[in-house]
C-alpha positions as CSV (number, residue, x, y, z in Angstrom):
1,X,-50.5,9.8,27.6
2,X,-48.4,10.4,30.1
3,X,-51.7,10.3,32.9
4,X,-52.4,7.0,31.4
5,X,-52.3,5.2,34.8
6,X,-54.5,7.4,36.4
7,X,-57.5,6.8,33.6
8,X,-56.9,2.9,34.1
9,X,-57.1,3.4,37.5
10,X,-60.2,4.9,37.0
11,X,-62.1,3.1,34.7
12,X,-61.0,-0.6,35.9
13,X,-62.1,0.7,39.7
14,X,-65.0,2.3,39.0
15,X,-68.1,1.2,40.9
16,X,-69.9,-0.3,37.9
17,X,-66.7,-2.6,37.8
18,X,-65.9,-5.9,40.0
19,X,-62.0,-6.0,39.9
20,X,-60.5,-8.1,42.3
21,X,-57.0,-6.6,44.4
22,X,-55.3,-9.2,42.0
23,X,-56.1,-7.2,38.9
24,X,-55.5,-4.4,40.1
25,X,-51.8,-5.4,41.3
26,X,-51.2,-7.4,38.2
27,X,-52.4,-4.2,35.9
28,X,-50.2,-1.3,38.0
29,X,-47.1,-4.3,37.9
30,X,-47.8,-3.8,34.4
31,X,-47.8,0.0,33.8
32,X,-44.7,0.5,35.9
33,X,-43.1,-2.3,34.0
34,X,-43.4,-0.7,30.8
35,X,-42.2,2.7,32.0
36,X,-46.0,4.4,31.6
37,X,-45.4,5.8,35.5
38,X,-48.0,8.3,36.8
39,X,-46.9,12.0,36.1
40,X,-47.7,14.2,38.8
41,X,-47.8,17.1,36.3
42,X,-50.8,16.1,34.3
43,X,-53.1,18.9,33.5
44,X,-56.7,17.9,34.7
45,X,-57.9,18.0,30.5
46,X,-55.6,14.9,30.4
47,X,-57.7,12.8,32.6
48,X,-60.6,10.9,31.9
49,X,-61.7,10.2,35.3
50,X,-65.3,8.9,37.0
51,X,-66.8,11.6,39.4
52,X,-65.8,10.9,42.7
53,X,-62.9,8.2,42.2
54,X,-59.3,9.3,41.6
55,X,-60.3,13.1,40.8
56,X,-57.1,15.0,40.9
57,X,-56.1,18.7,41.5
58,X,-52.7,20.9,41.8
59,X,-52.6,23.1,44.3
60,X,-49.1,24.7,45.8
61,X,-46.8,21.9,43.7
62,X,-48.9,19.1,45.4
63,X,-50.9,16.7,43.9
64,X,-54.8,16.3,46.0
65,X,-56.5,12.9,45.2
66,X,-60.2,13.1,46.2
67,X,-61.8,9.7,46.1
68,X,-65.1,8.0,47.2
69,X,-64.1,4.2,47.5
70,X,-67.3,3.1,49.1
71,X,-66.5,-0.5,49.1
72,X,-63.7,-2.2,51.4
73,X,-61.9,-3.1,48.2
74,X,-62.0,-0.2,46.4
75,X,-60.6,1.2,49.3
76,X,-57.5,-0.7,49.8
77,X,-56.9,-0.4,45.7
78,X,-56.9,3.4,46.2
79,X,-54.3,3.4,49.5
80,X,-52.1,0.8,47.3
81,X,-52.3,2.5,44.2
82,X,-51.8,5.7,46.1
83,X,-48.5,4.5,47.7
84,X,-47.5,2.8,44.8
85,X,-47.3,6.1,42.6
86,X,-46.2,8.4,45.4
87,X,-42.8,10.1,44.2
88,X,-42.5,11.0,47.9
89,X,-45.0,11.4,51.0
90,X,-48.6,10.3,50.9
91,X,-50.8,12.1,53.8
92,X,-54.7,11.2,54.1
93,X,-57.4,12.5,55.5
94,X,-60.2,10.5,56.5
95,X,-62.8,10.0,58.5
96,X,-65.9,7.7,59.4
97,X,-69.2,8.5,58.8
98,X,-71.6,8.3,61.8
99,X,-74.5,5.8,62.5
100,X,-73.1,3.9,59.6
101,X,-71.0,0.7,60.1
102,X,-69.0,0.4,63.6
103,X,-66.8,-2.3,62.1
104,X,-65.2,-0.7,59.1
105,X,-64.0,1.8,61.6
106,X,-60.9,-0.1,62.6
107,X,-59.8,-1.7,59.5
108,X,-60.0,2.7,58.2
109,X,-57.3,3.3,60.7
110,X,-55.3,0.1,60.0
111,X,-55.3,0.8,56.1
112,X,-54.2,4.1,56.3
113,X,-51.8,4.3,58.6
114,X,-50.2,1.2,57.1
115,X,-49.6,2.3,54.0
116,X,-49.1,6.5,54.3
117,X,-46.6,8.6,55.6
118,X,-49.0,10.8,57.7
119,X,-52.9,10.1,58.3
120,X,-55.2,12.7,59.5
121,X,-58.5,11.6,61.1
122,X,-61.4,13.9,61.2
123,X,-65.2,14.2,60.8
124,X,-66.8,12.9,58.0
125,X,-71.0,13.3,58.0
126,X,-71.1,12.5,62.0
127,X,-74.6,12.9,61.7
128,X,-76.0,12.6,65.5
129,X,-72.8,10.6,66.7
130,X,-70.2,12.3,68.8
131,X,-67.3,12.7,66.2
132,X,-64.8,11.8,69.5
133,X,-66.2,8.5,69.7
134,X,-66.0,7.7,65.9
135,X,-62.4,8.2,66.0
136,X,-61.7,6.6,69.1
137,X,-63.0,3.8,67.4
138,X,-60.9,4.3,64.5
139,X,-57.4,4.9,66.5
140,X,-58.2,2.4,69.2
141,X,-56.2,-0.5,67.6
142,X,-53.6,1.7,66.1
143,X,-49.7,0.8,67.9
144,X,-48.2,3.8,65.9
145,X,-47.5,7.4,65.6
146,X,-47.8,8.7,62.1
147,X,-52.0,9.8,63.1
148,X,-52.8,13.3,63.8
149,X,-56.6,13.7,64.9
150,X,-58.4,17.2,64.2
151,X,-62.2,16.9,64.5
152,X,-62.9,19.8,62.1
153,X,-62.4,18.9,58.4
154,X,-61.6,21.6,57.2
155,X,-58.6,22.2,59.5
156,X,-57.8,18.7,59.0
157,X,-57.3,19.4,55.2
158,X,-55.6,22.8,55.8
159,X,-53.0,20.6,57.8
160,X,-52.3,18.5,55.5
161,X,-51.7,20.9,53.2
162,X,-49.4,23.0,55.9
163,X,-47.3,19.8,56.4
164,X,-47.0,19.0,53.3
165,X,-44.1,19.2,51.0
166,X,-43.5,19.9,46.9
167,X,-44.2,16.7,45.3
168,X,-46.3,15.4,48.3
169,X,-49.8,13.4,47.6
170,X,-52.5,14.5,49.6
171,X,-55.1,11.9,49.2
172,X,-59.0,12.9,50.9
173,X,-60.6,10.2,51.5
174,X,-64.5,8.8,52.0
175,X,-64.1,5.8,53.6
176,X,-66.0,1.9,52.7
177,X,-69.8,2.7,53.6
């Protein structure tokens, strides 16, 4: 199957899994080796994926990744397998939940900006923290430019699909708990 990749992905990453980033390399080397690249045109039915990781959807001739990595390593398999498989842009939206762990804050903004073309913080389940200050803490460490912060999620994702282009991966994101 041509979606092949994307049901590995899935299954080999799913929480009930421990894969190590190795793997995970090691495995995509593999599929891009033997010419079984990730189609961007296949139909939902052809994907066998887990609730919440790697669910896909068309919209507009873009592809929209929703994914719930909720581990730091599941995280930085979905923004390399993500750029890996990008035909062209990749633009995330992510945020941070609130009263939840300060630290993973920074290494969010450092992941995603690293490896995407455009990265859109906004508000993720604030809960009674000022959304401001969670992404403060996100962008604080952050030396570049390709960040655009829009507290409202919903905006955020209607700009990422306005900026968008055909053939364009928008990836939304719930970041490491």
């Amino acid at each position: 199957s041509k979606c092949f990749p994307l049901f590995i992905y899935s299954t080999v990453n799913s929480p009930a899994k421990d894969v190590d980033t190795i793997s995970i390399d090691i495995m995509i080397d593999e599929i891009i080796s033997q010419g079984l690249t990730w189609h961007p045109d296949c139909h939902i039915s052809d994907i066998k994926s887990i609730p919440g990781r790697m669910n896909l959807y068309k919209y507009k001739n873009r592809t929209i990744l929703v994914d719930y990595a909720h581990s730091h390593l599941a995280f930085i398999n979905v923004m390399k397998y993500l750029q890996k498989v990008a035909k062209k842009n990749l633009i995330v939206v992510v945020g941070a939940g609130g009263l939840r762990n300060q630290e993973n804050r920074s290494f969010i903004g450092k992941i995603t900006t690293l490896n995407s073309y455009k990265v859109i913080f906004t508000e993720d389940n604030s809960r009674t923290e000022d959304v401001k200050n969670i992404i403060d803490e996100i962008t604080k460490d952050l030396n570049v430019t390709n960040y655009i912060v829009e507290y409202d999620r919903k905006n955020a994702i209607d700009l990422a699909i306005s900026i968008s282009k055909e053939e364009d991966i928008i990836a939304i994101l719930l970041p490491p708990l």
